[in-house]
C-alpha positions as CSV (number, residue, x, y, z in Angstrom):
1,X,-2.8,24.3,-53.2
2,X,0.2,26.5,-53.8
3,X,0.9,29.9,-55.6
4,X,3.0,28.5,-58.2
5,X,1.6,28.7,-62.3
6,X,2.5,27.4,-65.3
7,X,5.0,29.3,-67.1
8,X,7.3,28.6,-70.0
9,X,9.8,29.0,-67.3
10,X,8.5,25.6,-66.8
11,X,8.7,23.6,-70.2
12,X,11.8,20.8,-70.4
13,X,12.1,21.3,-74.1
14,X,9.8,17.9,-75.2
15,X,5.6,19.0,-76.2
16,X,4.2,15.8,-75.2
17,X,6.1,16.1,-71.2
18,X,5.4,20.2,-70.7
19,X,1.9,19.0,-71.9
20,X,1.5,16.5,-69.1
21,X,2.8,19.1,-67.0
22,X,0.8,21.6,-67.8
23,X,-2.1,19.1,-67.1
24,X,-0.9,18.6,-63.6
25,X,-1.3,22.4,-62.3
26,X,-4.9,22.4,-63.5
27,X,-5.6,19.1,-61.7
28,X,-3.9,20.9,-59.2
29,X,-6.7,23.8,-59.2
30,X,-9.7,21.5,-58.9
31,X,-8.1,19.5,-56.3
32,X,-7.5,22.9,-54.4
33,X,-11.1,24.1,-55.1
34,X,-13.0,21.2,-54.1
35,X,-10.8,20.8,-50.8
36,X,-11.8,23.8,-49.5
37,X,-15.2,23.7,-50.0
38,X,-15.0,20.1,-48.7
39,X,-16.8,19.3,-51.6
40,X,-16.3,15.3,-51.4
41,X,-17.7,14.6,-54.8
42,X,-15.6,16.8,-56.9
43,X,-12.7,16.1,-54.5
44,X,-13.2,12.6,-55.4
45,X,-13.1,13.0,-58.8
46,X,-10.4,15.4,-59.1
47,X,-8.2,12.7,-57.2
48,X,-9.3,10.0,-59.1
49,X,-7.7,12.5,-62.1
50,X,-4.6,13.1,-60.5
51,X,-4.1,9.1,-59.8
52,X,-4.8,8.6,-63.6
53,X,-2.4,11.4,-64.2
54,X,0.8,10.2,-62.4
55,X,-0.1,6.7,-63.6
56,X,-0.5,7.8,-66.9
57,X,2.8,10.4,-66.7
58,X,5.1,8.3,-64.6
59,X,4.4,5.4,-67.0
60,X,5.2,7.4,-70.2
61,X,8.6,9.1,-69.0
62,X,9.5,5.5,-68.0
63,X,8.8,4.2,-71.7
64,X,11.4,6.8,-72.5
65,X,13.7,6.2,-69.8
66,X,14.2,2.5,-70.9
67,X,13.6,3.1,-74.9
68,X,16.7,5.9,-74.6
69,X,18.8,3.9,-72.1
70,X,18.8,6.5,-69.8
71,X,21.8,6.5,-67.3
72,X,19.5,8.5,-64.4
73,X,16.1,6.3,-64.8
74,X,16.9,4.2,-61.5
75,X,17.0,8.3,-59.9
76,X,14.2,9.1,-61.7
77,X,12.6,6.0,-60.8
78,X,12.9,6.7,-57.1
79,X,11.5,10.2,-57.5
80,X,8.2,8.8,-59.1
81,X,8.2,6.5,-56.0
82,X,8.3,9.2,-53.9
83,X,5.6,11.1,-55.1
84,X,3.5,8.5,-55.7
85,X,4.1,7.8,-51.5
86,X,3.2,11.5,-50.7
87,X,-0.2,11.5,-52.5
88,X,-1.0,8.2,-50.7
89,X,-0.1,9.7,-47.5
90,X,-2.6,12.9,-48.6
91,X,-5.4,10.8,-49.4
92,X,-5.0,8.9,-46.2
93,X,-5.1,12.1,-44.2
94,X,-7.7,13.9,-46.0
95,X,-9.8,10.5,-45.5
96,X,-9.3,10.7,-41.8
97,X,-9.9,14.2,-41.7
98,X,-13.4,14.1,-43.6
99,X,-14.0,11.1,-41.4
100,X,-13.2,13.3,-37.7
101,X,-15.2,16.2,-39.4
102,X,-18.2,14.2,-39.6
103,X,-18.2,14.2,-35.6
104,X,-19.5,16.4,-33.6
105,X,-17.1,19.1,-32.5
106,X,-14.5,18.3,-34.3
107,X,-12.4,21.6,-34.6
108,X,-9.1,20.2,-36.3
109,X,-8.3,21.6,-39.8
110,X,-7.9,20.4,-43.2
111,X,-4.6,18.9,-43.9
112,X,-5.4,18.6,-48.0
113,X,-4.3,22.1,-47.9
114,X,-0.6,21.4,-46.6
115,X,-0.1,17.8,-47.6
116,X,-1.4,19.5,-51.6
117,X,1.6,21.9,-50.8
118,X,4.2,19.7,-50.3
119,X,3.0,17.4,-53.5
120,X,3.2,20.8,-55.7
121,X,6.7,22.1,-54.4
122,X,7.8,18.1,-55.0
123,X,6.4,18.5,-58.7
124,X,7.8,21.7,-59.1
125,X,11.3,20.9,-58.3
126,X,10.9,17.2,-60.3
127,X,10.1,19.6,-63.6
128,X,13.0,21.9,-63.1
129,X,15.8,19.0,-62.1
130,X,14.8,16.0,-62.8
131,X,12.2,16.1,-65.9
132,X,15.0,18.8,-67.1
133,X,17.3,16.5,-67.6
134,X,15.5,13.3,-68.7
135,X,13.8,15.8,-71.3
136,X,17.5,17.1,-72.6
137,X,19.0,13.3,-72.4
138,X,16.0,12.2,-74.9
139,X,16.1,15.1,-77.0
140,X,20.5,14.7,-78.0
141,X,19.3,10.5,-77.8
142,X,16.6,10.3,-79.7
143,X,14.6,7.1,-79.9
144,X,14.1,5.8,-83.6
145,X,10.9,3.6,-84.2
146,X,11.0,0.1,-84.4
């Protein structure tokens, strides 16, 4: 995948959300490993981790959203959409691709490594504008037990 790192240039302010994040970049690495060794196996798994991840992530931001009446969650909302579109749209390609690489002469190249691109610069910017904010609404609105 990309260049970028985590950094505390990075963190929203809230432990358990820069921890998720954090989780995300080395996802990230194995994802970017395996593809280029078109290792299927720990590709496979790797994805499987990232789908767990935004399934897990996406739901708990949400929880928050809705607990803390959130006036950007329908925004938010859409953004998680998005992303989750774009990973589907990788994992369709890098299918076909492994697919068209099993035939003989196939010369095209692997698209993991652009499509894994675009889903980090998406992340990236979701962290430092939209996370941001979500993280500063819930941390003046605190949500008290019930």
């Amino acid at each position: 995948m990309g260049s970028a790192v985590w950094s505390a240039d990075l963190e929203v302010g809230l432990l358990w959300q820069d921890h998720q994040h954090k989780r995300f970049f080395v996802i990230r690495d194995q994802l970017a490993r395996s593809s280029k060794l078109e290792d299927k196996r720990s590709f496979k798994l790797a994805l499987l981790q990232l789908e767990n991840y935004v399934q897990d992530h996406f739901s708990l931001e949400e929880i928050y959203m809705n607990q803390s009446n959130y006036p950007g969650s329908a925004d938010h909302f859409k953004e998680h959409q998005i992303f989750i579109h774009k990973l589907n749209r990788a994992k369709r390609e890098f299918k076909l691709y492994l697919k068209e690489l099993a035939e003989e002469g196939y010369t095209g190249t692997n698209p993991w490594l652009d499509l894994s691109l675009d889903l980090e610069i998406w992340f990236v910017e979701h962290i430092n504008g939209t996370d941001r904010r979500l993280a500063n609404w819930i941390i003046s609105h605190p949500v008290q037990p019930t």
